[in-house]
C-alpha positions as CSV (number, residue, x, y, z in Angstrom):
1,X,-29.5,31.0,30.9
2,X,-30.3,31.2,27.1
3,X,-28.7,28.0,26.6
4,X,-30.4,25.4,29.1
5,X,-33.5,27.2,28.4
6,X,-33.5,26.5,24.7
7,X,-32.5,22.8,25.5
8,X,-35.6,22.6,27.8
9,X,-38.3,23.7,26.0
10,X,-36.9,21.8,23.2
11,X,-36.9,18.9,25.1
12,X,-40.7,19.8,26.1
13,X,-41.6,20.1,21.8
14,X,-39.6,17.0,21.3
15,X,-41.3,14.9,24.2
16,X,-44.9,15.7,23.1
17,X,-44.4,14.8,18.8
18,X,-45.9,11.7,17.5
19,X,-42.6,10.1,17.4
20,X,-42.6,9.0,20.9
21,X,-46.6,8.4,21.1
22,X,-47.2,5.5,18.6
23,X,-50.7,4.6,19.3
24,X,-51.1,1.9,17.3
25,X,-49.3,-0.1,20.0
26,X,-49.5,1.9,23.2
27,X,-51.8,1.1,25.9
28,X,-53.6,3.2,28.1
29,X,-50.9,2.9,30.8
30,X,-47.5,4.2,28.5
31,X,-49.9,7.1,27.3
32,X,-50.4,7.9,31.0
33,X,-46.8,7.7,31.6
34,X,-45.6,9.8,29.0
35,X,-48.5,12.4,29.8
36,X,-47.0,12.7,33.1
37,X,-43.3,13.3,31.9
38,X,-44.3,15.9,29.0
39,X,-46.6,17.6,32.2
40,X,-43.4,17.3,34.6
41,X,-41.4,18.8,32.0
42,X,-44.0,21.8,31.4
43,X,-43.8,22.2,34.7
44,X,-40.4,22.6,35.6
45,X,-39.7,24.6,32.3
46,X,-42.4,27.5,33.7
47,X,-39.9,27.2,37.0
48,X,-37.0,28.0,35.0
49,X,-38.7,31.1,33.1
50,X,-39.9,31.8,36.7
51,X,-36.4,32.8,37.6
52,X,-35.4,34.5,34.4
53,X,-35.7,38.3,33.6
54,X,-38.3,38.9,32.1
55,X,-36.9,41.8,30.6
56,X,-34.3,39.9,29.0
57,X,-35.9,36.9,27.4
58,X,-36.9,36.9,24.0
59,X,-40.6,38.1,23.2
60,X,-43.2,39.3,20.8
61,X,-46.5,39.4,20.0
62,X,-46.3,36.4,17.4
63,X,-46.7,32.4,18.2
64,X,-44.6,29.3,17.6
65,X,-45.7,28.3,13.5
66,X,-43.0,25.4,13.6
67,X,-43.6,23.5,17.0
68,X,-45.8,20.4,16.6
69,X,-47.1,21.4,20.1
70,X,-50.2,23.3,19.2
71,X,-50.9,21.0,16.4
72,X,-51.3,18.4,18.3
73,X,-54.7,19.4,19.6
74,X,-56.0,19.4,16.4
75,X,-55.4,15.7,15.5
76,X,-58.4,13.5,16.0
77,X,-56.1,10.5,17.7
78,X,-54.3,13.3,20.1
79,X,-56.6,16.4,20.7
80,X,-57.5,15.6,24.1
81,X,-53.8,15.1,24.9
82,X,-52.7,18.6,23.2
83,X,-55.6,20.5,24.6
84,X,-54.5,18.8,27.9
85,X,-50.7,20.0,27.4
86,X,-51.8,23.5,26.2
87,X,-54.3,24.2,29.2
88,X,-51.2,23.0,31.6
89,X,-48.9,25.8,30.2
90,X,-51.5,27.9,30.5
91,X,-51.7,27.4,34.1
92,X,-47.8,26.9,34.7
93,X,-46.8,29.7,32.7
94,X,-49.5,32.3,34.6
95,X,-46.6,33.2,37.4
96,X,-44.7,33.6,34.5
97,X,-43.8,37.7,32.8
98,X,-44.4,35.6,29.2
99,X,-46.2,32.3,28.1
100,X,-44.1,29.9,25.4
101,X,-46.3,31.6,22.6
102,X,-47.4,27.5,21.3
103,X,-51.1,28.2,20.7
104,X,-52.3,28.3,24.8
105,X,-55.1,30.5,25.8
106,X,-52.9,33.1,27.0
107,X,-55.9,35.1,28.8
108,X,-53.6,38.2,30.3
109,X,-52.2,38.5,26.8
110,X,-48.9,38.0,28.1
111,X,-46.4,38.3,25.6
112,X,-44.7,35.2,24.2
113,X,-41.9,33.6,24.2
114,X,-39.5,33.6,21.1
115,X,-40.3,30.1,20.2
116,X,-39.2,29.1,17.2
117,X,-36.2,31.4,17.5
118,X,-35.1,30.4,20.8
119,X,-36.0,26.3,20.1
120,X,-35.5,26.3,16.4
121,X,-37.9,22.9,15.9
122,X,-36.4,22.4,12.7
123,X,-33.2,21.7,13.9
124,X,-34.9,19.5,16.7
125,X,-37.1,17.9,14.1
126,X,-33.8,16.5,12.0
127,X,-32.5,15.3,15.1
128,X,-35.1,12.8,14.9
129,X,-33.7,10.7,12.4
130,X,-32.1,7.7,13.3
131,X,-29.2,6.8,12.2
132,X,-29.9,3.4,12.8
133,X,-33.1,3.3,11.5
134,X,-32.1,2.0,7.7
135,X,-30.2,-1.4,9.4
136,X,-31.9,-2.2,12.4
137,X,-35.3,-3.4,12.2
138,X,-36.7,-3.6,15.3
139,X,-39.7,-1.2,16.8
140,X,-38.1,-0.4,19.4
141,X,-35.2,1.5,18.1
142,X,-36.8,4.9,17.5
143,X,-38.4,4.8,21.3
144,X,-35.1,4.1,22.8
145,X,-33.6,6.8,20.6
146,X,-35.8,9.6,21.5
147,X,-35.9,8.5,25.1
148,X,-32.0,9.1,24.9
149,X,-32.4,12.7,23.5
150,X,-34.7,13.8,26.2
151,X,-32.6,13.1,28.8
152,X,-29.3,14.1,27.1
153,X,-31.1,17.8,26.8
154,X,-32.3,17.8,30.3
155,X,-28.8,16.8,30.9
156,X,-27.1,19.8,28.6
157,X,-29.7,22.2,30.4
158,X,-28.0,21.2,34.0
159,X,-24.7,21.6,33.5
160,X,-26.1,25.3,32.5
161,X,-27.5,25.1,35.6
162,X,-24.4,23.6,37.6
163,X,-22.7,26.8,36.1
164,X,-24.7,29.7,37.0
165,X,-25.1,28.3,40.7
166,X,-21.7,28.6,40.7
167,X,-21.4,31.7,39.4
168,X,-24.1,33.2,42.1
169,X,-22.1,31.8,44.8
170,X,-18.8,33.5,43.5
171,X,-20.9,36.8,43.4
172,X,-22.7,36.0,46.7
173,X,-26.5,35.5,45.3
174,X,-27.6,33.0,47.5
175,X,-30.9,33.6,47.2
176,X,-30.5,33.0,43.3
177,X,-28.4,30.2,44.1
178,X,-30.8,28.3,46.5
179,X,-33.7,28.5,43.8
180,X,-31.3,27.0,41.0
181,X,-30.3,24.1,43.0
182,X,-34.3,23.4,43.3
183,X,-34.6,23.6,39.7
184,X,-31.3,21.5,39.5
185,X,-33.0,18.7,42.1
186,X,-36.1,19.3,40.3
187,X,-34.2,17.7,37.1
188,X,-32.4,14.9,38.8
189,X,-35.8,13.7,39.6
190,X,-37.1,14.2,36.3
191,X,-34.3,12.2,34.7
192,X,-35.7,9.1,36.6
193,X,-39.0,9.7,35.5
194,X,-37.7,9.5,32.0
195,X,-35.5,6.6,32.3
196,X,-38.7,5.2,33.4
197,X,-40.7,4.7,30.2
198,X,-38.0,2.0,29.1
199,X,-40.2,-0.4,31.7
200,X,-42.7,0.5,28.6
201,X,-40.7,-1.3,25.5
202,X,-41.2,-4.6,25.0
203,X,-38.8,-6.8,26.7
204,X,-37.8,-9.2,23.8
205,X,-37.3,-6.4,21.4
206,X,-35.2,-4.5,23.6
207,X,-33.0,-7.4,24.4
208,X,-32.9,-7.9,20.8
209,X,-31.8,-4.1,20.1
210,X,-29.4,-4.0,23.0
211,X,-27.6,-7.3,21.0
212,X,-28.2,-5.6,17.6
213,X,-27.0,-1.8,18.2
214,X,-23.9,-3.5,20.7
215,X,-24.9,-1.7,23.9
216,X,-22.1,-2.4,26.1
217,X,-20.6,0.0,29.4
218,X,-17.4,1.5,28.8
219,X,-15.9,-1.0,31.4
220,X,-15.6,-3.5,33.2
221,X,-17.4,-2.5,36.4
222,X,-19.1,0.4,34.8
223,X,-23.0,0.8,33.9
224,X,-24.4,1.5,30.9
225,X,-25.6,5.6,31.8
226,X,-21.7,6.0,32.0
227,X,-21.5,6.4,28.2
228,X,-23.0,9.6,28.8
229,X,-20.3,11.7,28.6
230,X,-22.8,14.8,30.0
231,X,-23.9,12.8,32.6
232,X,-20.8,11.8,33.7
233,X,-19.8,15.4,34.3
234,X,-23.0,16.3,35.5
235,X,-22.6,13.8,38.4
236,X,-18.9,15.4,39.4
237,X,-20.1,19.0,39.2
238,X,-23.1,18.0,41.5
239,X,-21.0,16.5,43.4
240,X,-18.5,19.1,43.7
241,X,-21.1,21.5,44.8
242,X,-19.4,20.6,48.1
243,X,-16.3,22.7,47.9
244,X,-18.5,25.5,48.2
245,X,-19.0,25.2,51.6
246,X,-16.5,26.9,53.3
247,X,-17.5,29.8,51.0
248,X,-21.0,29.9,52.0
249,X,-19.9,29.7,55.8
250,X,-17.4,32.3,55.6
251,X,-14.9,30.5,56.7
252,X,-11.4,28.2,55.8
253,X,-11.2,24.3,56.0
254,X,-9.2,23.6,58.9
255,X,-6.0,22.0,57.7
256,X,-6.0,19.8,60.7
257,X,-8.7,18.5,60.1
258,X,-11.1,20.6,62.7
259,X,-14.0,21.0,63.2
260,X,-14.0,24.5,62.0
261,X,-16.9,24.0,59.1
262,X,-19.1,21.8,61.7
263,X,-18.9,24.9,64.1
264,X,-19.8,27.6,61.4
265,X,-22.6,25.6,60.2
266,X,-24.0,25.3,64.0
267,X,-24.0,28.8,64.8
268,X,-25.7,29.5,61.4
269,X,-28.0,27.2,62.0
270,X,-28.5,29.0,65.7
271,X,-28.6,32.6,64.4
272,X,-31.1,31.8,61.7
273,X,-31.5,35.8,61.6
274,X,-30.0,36.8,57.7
275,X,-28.8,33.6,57.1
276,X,-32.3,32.5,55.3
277,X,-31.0,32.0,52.2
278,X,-27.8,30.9,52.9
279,X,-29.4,27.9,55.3
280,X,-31.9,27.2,52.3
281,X,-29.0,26.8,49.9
282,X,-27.0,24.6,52.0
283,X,-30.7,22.6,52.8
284,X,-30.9,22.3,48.7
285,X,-27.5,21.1,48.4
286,X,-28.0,18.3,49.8
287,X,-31.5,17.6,48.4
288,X,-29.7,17.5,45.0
289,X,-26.9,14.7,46.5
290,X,-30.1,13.2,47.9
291,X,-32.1,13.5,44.1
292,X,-28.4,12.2,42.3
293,X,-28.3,9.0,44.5
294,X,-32.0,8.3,44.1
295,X,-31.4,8.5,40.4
296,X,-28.6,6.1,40.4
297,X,-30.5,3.7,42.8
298,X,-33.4,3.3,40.3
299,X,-31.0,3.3,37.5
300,X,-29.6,0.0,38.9
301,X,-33.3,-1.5,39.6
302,X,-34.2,-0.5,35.6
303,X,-31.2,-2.4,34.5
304,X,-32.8,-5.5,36.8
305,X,-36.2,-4.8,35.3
306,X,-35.0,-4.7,31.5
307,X,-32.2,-6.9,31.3
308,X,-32.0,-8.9,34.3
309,X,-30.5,-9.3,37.4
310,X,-26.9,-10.8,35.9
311,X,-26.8,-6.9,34.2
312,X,-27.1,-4.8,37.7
313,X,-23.3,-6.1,39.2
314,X,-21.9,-2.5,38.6
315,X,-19.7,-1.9,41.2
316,X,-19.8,2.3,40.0
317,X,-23.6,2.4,40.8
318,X,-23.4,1.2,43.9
319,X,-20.7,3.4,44.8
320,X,-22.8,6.5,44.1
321,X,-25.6,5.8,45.8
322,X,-23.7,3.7,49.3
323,X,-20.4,6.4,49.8
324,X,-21.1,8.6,52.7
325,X,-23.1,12.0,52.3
326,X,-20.9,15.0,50.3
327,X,-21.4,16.9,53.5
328,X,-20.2,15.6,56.6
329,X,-19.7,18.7,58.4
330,X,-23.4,19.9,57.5
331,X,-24.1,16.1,58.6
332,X,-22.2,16.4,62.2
333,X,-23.7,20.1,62.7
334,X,-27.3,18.6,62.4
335,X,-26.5,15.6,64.6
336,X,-24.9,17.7,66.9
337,X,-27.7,19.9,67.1
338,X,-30.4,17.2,67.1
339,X,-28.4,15.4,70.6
340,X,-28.6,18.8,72.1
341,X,-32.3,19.5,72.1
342,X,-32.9,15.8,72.1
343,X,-31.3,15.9,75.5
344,X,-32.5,19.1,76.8
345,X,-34.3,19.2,79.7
């Protein structure tokens, strides 16, 4: 998963420079916040190299010497915060065969991570330039425009994801599987916590950049997330996760519309006996439609929050988060199930 991982620790380098942290006019509160989503990202990106091979990820003995990361500890307005972020990779990273090599103790002189190879910061660090930046004057701009690139990479590293769940369920890994749709829930909920610091901008100068860079949904009915054309997709694959049911059952979709699915999942759910990883695939399945629908439910409240009520009358939104679950046969299995031992005795 070379791909999503260099978009995730990217996103980790990119989160934590000084051009999201203006303190000058931050309070005490947005610090906090975007502490917590650099820690949440740390976090889950020690999950992901969790799951890797550690045989086949990048290492040697040398450390990151383009990533602001490390050098933020040694700044007199942020050294608490990078000595902060660099003990919590530390302590992420120790299930870990490697560390991410960005100046942390590293006390079992594990070896690191590739960094600068694998991330290239120079690339990331160009990214940063607006291209807004010469014609719109408004402070804002440059916090809604990193905001954006953090969530777009989280988004890139899902559909990654998305991929190689797939992939492990053609091949029958479902142990592999089951912990890659955690990591892939794990992001959905992540997303909302970075959709979050926009409640941080000030309200009239985001109103006033929303008029001045033209923000507007790509229809009618449509909200504004929908001009992400990764997010768009990563909603359907999630979604689609569904038509691998019948695979991880073993068994065809009735054509007439039996309850063939309903009964496979019951008797799985009976047997319980080498079916562990199957059931805690199917149980992380629909955690992730669970996650997807929580994302677009807060999305909707945001919209409220920053731009008023008169913004949040997108009928797409609500019909993410109101259709019925992805999984009615796991649904009917489990309420099946629940009636039986509910009535018992």
């Amino acid at each position: 998963m070379e791909s999503s991982k260099e978009a995730e620790t990217g996103t980790d380098s990119d989160a934590s420079s000084p051009t999201i942290t203006n303190e000058s006019s931050k309070t005490d509160i947005s610090g906090n916040r975007e502490a917590s989503l650099v820690t949440s990202q740390i976090q889950l990106i020690a999950s992901i190299c969790e799951e890797e091979d550690g045989q086949s990820a990048p290492v040697s003995d040398g450390r990151s010497s383009l990533s602001l990361l490390p050098q933020l500890a040694t700044w007199r307005k942020t050294e608490s915060l990078g000595k902060k972020f660099l003990c919590t990779i530390d302590n992420e990273m120790r299930r870990c065969k490697y560390t991410l090599g960005l100046g942390e103790q590293n006390v079992s002189n594990k070896p690191n991570l590739r960094y600068d190879a694998v991330c290239k910061p120079n690339g990331l660090y160009r990214l940063k330039d607006n291209p807004y930046a010469d014609h719109v004057d408004n402070d804002e701009n440059q916090t809604l425009y990193v905001l954006h690139q953090i969530l777009e990479s989280w988004i890139h590293a899902s559909l990654s994801l998305l991929n190689r769940i797939d992939e492990n369920i053609n091949e029958e890994r479902f142990g592999k599987a089951s912990s890659d749709v955690y990591l892939l829930e794990r992001i959905w909920r992540l997303m909302t916590e970075i959709e979050d610091l926009h409640i941080l901008m000030d309200p009239e100068d985001f109103l006033k950049l929303k008029k001045q860079l033209q923000i507007k949904s790509t229809g009618k009915n449509d909200a504004f997330c929908f001009r992400s054309r990764g997010l768009v997709e990563m909603t359907k694959m999630s979604k689609d996760l569904r038509q691998r049911i019948p695979k991880i059952l073993e068994v065809e979709v009735d054509p007439t519309g039996g309850p063939r699915l309903q009964e496979a999942a019951m008797r799985m759910y009976a047997r319980k006996k080498g079916e562990c990883d199957k059931i805690h695939l199917l149980q992380g399945m629909q955690a992730v439609e669970g996650a997807a629908k929580s994302f677009f439910f807060a999305y909707k409240q945001l919209v409220a929050v920053m731009m008023g009520s008169s913004q949040v009358s997108c009928d797409s939104l609500s019909q993410i988060f109101m259709e019925p679950t992805y999984y009615p046969s796991l649904d009917a299995a489990k309420t099946f199930l629940g009636e039986f031992w509910g009535n018992l005795g």
